[in-house]
LOPA-887432 format. One record per residue (C-alpha): residue in one letter; x, y, z. Coordinates in steps of 0.05 Angstrom, whole numbers, plus 5000, padded with zeros to 4 digits. Layout:
residues N
[atom "a" [X Y Z]]
...
***
This chain:
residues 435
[atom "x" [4794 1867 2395]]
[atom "x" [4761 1857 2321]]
[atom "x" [4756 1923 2282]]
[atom "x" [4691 1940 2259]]
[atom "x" [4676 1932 2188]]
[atom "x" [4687 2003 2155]]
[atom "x" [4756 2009 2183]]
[atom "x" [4768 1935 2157]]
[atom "x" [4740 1954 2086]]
[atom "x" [4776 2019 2094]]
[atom "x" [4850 1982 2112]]
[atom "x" [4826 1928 2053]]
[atom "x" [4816 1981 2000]]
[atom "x" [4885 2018 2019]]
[atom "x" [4925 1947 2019]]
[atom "x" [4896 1939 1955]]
[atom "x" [4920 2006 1925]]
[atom "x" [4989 1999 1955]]
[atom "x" [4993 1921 1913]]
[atom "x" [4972 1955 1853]]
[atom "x" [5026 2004 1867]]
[atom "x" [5081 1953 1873]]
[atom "x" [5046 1916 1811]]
[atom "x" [5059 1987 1774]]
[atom "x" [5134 1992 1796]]
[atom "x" [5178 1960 1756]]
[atom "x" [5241 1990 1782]]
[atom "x" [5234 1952 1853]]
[atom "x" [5292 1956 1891]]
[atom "x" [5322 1878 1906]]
[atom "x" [5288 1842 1964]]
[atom "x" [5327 1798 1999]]
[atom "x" [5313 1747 2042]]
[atom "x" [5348 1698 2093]]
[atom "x" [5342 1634 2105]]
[atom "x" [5366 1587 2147]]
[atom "x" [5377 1500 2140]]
[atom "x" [5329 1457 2188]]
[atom "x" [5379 1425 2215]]
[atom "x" [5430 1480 2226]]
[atom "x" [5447 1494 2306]]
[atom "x" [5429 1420 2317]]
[atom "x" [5492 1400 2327]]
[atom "x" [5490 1333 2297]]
[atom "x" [5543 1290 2269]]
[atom "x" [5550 1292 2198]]
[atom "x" [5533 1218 2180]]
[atom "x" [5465 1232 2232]]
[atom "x" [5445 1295 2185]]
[atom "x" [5471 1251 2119]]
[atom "x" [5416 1206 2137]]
[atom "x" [5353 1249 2153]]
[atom "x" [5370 1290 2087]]
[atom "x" [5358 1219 2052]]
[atom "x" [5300 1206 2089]]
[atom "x" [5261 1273 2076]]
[atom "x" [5291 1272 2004]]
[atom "x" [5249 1200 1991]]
[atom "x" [5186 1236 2027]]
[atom "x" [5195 1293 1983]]
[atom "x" [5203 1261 1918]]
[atom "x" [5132 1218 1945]]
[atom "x" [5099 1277 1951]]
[atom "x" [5120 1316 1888]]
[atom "x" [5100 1251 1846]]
[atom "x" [5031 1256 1882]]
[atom "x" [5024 1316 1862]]
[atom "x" [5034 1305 1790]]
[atom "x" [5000 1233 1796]]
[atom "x" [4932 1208 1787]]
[atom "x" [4933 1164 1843]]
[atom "x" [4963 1185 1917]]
[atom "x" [5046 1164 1937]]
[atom "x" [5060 1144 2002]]
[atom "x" [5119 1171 2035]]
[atom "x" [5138 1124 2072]]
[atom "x" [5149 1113 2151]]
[atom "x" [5192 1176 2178]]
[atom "x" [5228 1190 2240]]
[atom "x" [5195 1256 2256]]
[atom "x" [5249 1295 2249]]
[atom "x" [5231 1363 2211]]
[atom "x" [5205 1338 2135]]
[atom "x" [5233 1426 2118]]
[atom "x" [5289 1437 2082]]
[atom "x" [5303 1525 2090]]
[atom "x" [5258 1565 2128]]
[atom "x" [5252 1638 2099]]
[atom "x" [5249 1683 2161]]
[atom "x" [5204 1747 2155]]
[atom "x" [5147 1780 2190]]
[atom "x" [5080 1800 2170]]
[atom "x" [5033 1869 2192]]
[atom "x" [5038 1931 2219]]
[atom "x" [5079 1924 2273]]
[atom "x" [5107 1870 2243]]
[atom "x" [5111 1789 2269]]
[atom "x" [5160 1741 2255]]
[atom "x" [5142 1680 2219]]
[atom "x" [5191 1628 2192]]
[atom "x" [5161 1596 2123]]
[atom "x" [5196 1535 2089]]
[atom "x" [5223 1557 2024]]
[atom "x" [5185 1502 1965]]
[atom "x" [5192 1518 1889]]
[atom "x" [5146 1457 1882]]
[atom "x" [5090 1500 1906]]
[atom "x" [5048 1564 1903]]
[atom "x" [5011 1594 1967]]
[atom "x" [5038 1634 2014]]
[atom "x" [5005 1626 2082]]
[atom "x" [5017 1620 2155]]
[atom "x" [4977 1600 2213]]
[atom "x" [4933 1654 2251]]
[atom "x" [4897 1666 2306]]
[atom "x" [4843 1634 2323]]
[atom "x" [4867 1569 2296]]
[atom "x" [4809 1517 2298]]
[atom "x" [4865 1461 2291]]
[atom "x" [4934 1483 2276]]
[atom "x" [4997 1444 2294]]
[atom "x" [5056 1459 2347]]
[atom "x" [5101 1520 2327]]
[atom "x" [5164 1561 2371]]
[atom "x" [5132 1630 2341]]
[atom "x" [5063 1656 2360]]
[atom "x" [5010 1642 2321]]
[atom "x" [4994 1707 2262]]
[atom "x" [4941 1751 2302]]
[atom "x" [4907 1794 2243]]
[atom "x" [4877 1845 2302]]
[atom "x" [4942 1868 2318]]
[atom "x" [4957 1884 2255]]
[atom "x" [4932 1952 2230]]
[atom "x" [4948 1940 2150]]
[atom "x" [4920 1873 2151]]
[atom "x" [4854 1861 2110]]
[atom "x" [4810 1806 2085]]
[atom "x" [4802 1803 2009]]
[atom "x" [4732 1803 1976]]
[atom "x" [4711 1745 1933]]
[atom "x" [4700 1787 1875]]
[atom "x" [4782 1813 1875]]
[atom "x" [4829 1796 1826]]
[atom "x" [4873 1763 1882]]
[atom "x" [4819 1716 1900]]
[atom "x" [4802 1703 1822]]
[atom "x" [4880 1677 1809]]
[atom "x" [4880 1610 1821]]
[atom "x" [4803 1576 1833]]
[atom "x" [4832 1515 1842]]
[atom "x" [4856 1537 1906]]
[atom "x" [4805 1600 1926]]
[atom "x" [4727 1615 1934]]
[atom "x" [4681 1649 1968]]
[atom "x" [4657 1640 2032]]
[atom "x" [4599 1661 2072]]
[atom "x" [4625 1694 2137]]
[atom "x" [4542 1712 2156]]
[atom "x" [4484 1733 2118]]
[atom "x" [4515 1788 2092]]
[atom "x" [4584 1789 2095]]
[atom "x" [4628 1742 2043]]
[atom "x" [4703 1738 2034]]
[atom "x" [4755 1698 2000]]
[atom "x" [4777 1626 2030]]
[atom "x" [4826 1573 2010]]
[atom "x" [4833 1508 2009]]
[atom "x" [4911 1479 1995]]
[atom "x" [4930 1402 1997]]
[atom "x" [4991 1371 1976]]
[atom "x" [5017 1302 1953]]
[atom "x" [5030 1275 2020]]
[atom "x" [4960 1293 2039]]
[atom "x" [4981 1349 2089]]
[atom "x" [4925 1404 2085]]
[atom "x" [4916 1482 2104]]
[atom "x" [4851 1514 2103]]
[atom "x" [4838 1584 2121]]
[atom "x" [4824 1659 2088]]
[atom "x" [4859 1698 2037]]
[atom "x" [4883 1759 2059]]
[atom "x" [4932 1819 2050]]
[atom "x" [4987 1851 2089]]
[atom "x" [5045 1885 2096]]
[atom "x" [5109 1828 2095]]
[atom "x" [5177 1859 2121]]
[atom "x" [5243 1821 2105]]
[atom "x" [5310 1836 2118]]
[atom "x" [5338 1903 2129]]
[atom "x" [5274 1934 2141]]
[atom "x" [5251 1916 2066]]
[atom "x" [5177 1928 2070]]
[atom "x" [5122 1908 2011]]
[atom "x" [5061 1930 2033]]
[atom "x" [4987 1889 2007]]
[atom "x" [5023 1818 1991]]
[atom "x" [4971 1763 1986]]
[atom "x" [4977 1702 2039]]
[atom "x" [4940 1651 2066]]
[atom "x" [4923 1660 2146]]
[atom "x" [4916 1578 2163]]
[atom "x" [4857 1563 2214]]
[atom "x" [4861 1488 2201]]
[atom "x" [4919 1451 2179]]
[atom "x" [4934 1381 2191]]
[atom "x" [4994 1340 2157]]
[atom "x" [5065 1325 2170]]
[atom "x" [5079 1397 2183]]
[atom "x" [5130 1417 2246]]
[atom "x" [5146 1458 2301]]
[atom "x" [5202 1494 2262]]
[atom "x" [5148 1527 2209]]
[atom "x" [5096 1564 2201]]
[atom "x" [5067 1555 2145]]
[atom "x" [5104 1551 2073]]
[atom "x" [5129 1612 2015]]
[atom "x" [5111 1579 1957]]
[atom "x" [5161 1594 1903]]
[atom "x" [5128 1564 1834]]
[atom "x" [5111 1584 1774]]
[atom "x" [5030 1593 1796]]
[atom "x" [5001 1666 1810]]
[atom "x" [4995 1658 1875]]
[atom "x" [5069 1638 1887]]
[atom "x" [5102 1709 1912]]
[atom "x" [5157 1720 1852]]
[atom "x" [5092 1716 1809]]
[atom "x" [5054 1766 1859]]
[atom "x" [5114 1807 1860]]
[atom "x" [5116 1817 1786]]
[atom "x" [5193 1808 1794]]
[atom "x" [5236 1792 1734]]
[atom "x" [5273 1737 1769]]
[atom "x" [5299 1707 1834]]
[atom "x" [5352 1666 1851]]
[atom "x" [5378 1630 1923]]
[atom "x" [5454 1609 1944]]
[atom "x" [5458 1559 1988]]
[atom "x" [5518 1560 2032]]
[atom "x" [5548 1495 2055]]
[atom "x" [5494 1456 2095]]
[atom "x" [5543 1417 2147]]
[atom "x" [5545 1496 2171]]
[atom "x" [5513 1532 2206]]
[atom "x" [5513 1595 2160]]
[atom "x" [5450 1625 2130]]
[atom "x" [5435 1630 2051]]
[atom "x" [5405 1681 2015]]
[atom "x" [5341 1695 1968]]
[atom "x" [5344 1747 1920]]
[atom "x" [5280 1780 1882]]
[atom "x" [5297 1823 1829]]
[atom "x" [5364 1822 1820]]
[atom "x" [5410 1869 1805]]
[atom "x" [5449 1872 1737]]
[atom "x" [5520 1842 1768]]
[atom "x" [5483 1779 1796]]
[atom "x" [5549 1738 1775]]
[atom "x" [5592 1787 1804]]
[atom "x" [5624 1734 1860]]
[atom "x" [5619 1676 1810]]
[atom "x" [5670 1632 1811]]
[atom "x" [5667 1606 1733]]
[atom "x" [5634 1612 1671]]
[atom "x" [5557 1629 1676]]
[atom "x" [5510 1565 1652]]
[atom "x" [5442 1576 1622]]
[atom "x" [5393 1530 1609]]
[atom "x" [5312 1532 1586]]
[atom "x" [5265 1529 1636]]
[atom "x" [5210 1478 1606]]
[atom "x" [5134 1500 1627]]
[atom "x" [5084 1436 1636]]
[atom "x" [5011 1449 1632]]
[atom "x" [4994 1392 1675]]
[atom "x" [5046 1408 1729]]
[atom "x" [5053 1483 1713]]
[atom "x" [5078 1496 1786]]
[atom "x" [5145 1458 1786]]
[atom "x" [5214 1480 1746]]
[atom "x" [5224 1428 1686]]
[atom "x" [5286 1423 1666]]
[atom "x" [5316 1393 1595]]
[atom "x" [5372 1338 1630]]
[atom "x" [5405 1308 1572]]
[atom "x" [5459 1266 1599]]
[atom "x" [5508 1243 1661]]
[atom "x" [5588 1234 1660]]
[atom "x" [5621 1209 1705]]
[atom "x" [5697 1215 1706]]
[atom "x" [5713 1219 1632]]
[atom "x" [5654 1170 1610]]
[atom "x" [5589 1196 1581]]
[atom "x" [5543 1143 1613]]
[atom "x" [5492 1106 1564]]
[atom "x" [5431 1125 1583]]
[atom "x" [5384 1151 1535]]
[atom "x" [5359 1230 1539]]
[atom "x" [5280 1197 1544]]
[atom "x" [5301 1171 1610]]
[atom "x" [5300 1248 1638]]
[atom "x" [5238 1266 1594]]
[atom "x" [5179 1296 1609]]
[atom "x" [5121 1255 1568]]
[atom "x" [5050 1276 1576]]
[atom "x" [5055 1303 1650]]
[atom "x" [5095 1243 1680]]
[atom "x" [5174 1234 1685]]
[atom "x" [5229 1296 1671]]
[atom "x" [5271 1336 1712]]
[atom "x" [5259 1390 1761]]
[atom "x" [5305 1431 1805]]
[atom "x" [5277 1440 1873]]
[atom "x" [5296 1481 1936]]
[atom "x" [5260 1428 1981]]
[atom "x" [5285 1363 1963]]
[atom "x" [5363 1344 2003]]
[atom "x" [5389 1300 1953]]
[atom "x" [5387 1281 1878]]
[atom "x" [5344 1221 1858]]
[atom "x" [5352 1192 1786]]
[atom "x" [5297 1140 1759]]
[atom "x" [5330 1061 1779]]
[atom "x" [5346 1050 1711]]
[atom "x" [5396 1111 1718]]
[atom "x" [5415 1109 1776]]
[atom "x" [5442 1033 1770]]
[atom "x" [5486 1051 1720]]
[atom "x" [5509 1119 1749]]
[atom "x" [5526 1076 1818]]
[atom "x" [5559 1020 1770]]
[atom "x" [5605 1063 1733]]
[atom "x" [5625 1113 1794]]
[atom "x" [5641 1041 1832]]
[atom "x" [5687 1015 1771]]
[atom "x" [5725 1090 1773]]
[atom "x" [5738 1095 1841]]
[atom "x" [5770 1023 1855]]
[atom "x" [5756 1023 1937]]
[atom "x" [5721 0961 1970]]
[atom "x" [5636 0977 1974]]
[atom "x" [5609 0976 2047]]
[atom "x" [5552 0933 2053]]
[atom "x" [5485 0969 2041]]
[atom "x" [5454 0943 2102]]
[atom "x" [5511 0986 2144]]
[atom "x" [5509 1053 2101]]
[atom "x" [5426 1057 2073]]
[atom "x" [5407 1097 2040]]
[atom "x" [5481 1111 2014]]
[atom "x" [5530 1074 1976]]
[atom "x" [5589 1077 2003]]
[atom "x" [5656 1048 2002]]
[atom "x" [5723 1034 2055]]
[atom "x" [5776 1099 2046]]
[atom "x" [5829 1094 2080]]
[atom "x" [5840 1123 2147]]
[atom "x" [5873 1195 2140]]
[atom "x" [5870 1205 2068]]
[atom "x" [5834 1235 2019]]
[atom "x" [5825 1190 1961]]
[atom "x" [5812 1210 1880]]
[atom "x" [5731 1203 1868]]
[atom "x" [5708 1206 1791]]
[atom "x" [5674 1280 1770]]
[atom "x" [5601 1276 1766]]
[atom "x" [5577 1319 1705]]
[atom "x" [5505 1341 1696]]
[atom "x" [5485 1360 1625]]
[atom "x" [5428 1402 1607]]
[atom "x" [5407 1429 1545]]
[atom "x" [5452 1490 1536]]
[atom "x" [5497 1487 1596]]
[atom "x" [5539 1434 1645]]
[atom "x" [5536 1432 1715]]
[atom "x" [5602 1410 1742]]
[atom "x" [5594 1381 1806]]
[atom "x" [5650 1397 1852]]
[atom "x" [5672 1342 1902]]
[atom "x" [5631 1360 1962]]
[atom "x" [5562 1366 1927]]
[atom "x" [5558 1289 1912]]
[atom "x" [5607 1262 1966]]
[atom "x" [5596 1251 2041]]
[atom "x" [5664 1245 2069]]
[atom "x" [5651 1192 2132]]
[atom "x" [5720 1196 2166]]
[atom "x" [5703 1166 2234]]
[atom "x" [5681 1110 2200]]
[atom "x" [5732 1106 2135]]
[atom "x" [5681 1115 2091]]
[atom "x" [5666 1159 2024]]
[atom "x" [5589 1151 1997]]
[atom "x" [5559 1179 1936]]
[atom "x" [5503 1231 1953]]
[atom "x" [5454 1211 1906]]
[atom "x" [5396 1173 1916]]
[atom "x" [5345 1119 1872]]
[atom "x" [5285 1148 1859]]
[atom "x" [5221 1146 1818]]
[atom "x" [5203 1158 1751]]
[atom "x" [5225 1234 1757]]
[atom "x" [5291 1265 1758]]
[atom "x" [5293 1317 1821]]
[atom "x" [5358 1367 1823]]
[atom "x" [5365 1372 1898]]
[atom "x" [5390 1424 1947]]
[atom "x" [5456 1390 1971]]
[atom "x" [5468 1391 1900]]
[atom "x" [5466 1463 1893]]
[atom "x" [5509 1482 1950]]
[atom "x" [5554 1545 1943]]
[atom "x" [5525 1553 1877]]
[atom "x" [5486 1616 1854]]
[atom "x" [5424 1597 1816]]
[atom "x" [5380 1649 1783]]
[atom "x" [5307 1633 1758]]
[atom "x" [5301 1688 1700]]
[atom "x" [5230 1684 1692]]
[atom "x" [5216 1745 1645]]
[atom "x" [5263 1693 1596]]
[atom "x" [5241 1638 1616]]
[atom "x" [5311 1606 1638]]
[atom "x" [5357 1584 1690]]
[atom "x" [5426 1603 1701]]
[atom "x" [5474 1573 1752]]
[atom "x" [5546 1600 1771]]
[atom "x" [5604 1565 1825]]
[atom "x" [5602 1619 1881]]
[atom "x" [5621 1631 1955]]
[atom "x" [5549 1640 1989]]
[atom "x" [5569 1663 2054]]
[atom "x" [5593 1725 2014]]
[atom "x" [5532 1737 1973]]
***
């Protein structure tokens, strides 16, 4: 049953107080969040889940050029499987629902679908219903939340005299959510409550979206991302070793032993701001070794020149994709180190991947990432896939476009901190499962 208008305007007006409360308090306890990998509990075989990483990497990587591109990417033909990478699991209202929202640095809205959904895709959890939710209220079109970002929000005529704040998001693979702009308590876990958080409630959305969602927690650098919303200082994710089954962990606001369980020396490197793509995480990649040789490859081949190219980190991509020209002679050089026969492409796509022999564990050359500032020293199983039914090693890295994309598998068991108030990134060696 709808409210009636005062009592909406009434529950608006005190979600709006309680944000400008949290806006005020700067000494926010750490929110933390858990997530969990879309293909974790699906019991597949590790070659099967090698292979749909690769595939939703080179949909990924389409869509993120899209989005910084004049002209629209394709992504290609996919096999339906879930295009998500980590789903952040929370609940939003008063009492609270669950909703499961993929985790995406390489975008800004928060929003899940809602009852009454004009055209919504399939999803496990029930639909958001904003009339069982006593804290829940639209936002005006005249309120700073709805003034963030108008490239996203306006005003909307619900009848002749009632208006309120819409969206309209789309992103680079043409998926699209349009609904209103509203604010509500969101609950995490432990109980953590934050009370008149801005969100999207999705009445139409159409795109490559899946049943394992509801809607997305958009992580950038925009205001309507929710560090930005937050006012938090930083954030930072661990992800723990995606063949298992083990959930990670989102921090906001951490606490001043962050590095406590590193494993290591703490790395820290600029964050690079782009005014053309101010959403994604630029990053200043200066060079690759592998083994003990610096590769050739000059630092403009990971540079960011008038919107186009560089080198983000991103929680939603699988695996790291280089431009050809780099890639080539990354795959070159690791092939002349490691001295084992190549398997034939057409057996192993997307990987490249050579015969190991049965029941051993053969010598691979290090893969060394270097940033401006700081090296990220892969260990062995963030850029090897170990295929020992088959007697095969492949290198986990893919060929990709024109920009540089740190992925996820990348980053597993490895603490990395987005200091925002500084405007850098730190990453540390750590056991996740422990965080």
């Amino acid at each position: 049953m709808k409210q009636p208008i005062q009592t909406r305007r009434l529950a608006l007006w005190i979600a709006l107080l309680a944000a400008l409360y949290v806006s005020l308090c700067n000494a926010a306890a750490t929110v933390r969040m858990q997530i969990t990998h879309a293909d974790a509990g699906c019991g597949l075989a590790g070659r099967e889940l090698m292979q749909r990483m690769a595939l939703r990497s080179r949909a990924r990587a389409a869509r993120l050029l899209s989005s910084s591109a004049s002209a629209p990417v394709s992504p290609g033909a996919y096999d339906g499987a879930p295009l998500t990478e980590y789903l952040v699991h929370l609940a939003i209202g008063t009492p609270p629902q669950p909703v499961q929202l993929t985790l995406d640095t390489g975008s800004d809205l928060v929003w899940t679908q809602c009852q009454p959904c004009a055209v919504c895709f399939n999803q496990s959890l029930p639909y958001f219903d904003t009339s069982r939710s006593s804290t829940n209220a639209l936002l005006p079109c005249d309120s700073t939340q709805c003034k963030l970002d108008p490239s996203v929000t306006g005003c909307l005529n619900l009848n002749q005299t009632v208006q309120t704040c819409a969206y309209y998001s789309s992103y680079g693979d043409n998926s699209v959510t349009i609904g209103l702009l509203e604010a509500d308590t969101f609950t995490f876990v432990a109980g953590t409550s934050l009370p008149g958080v801005t969100f999207g409630c999705g009445l139409n959305n159409t795109g490559v979206f899946n049943s394992n969602e509801t809607g997305i927690a958009g992580f950038g650098r925009g205001p309507l991302s929710l560090p930005s919303q937050l006012k938090v200082g930083n954030f930072s994710h661990c992800f723990t070793t995606i063949t298992e089954a083990v959930p990670s962990t989102v921090l906001l606001d951490l606490p001043a032993d962050l590095f406590s369980n590193g494993q290591g020396a703490v790395q820290t490197t600029p964050l690079i701001q782009d005014a053309k793509n101010p959403t994604f995480y630029y990053l200043a990649l200066k060079g690759i070794t592998v083994g003990s040789t610096r590769l050739p490859v000059p630092e403009s081949a990971f540079a960011l020149t008038n919107g186009t190219g560089g080198t983000i980190i991103d929680s939603g991509t699988s695996i790291t994709s280089l431009p050809p020209q780099v890639y080539q002679v990354v795959r070159d050089e690791f092939a002349a180190q490691i001295k084992l026969p190549m398997v034939p492409g057409n057996t192993t796509d997307p990987y490249f991947c050579f015969s190991a022999p049965s029941q051993a564990k053969p010598d691979v050359p290090k893969l060394v990432l270097h940033f401006e500032g700081a090296t990220m020293d892969l260990p062995r199983e963030n850029y090897v896939f170990e295929d020992a039914g088959n007697s095969m090693i492949c290198l986990v890295i893919n060929e990709g476009n024109e920009m540089t994309i740190i992925g996820n598998f990348q980053q597993q068991n490895m603490h990395v901190l987005y200091d925002l108030q500084n405007n850098m990134l730190s990453f540390v060696a750590a056991q996740c499962d422990k965080l």
